[in-house]
C-alpha positions as CSV (number, residue, x, y, z in Angstrom):
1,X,93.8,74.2,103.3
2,X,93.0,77.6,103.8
3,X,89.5,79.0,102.9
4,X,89.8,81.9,100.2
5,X,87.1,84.9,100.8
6,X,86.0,86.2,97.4
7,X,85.3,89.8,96.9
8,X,88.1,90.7,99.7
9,X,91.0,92.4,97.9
10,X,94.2,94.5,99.1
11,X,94.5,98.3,98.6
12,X,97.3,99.0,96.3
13,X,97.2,102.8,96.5
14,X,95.2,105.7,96.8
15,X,95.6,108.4,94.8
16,X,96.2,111.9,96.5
17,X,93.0,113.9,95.7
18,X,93.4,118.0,95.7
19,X,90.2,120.2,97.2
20,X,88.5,120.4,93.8
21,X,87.4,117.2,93.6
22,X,83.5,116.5,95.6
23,X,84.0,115.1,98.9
24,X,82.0,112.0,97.8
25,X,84.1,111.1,95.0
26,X,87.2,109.1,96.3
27,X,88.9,106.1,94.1
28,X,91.1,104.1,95.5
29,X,92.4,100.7,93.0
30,X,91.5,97.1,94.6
31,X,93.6,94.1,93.8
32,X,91.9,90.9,93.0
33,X,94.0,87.9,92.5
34,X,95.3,88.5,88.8
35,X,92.8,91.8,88.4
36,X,92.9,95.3,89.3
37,X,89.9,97.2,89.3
38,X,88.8,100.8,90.9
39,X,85.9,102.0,93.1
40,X,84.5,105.1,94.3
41,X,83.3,105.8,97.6
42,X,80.1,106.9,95.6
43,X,79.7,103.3,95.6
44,X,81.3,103.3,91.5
45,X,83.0,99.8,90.4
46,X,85.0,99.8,87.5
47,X,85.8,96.7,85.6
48,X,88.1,94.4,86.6
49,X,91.3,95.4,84.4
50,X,94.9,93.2,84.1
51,X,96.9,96.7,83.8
52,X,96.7,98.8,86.8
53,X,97.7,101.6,84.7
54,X,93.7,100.9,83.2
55,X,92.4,100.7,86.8
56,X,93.9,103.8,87.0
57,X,92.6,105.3,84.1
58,X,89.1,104.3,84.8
59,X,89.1,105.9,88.0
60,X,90.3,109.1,86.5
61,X,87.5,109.2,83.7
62,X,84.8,108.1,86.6
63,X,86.4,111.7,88.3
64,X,86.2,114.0,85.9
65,X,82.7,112.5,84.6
66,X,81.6,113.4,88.3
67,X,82.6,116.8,88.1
C-alpha cells in the first residue's frame, strides 16, 4: 500500500506574468486530489476550489489586489 503525503500537490500551470506585475507576486494553481487551489509566492493561499477556472480567478483577484 503506498503511503499518500498530504499537502503535496502537482503544478498544473503557471500563468505567464508580463513586467508590470511586482516581482513578489507569482501564482501558480496546485492540484489537490479532487481540488484546485492557487498560491502566491508572497506566501497567499487561496481556497481550495473544484473548478480550476475559480482557482484561476482567485489568483487573478489576489493580483490585481496586490497592485
Amino acid at each position: 500500500m503506498r503511503k499518500r503525503l498530504l499537502g503535496v500537490g502537482n503544478v498544473v500551470a503557471v500563468a505567464q506574468q508580463d513586467d508590470s506585475t511586482p516581482r513578489n507576486h507569482r501564482t501558480t494553481t496546485i492540484e489537490q486530489g479532487r481540488f484546485c487551489l492557487a498560491r502566491c509566492t508572497c506566501g497567499w493561499k487561496g481556497p481550495a476550489r473544484r473548478a480550476r477556472s475559480l482557482a484561476r480567478a482567485d489568483a487573478e483577484g489576489h493580483l490585481s489586489a496586490a497592485a
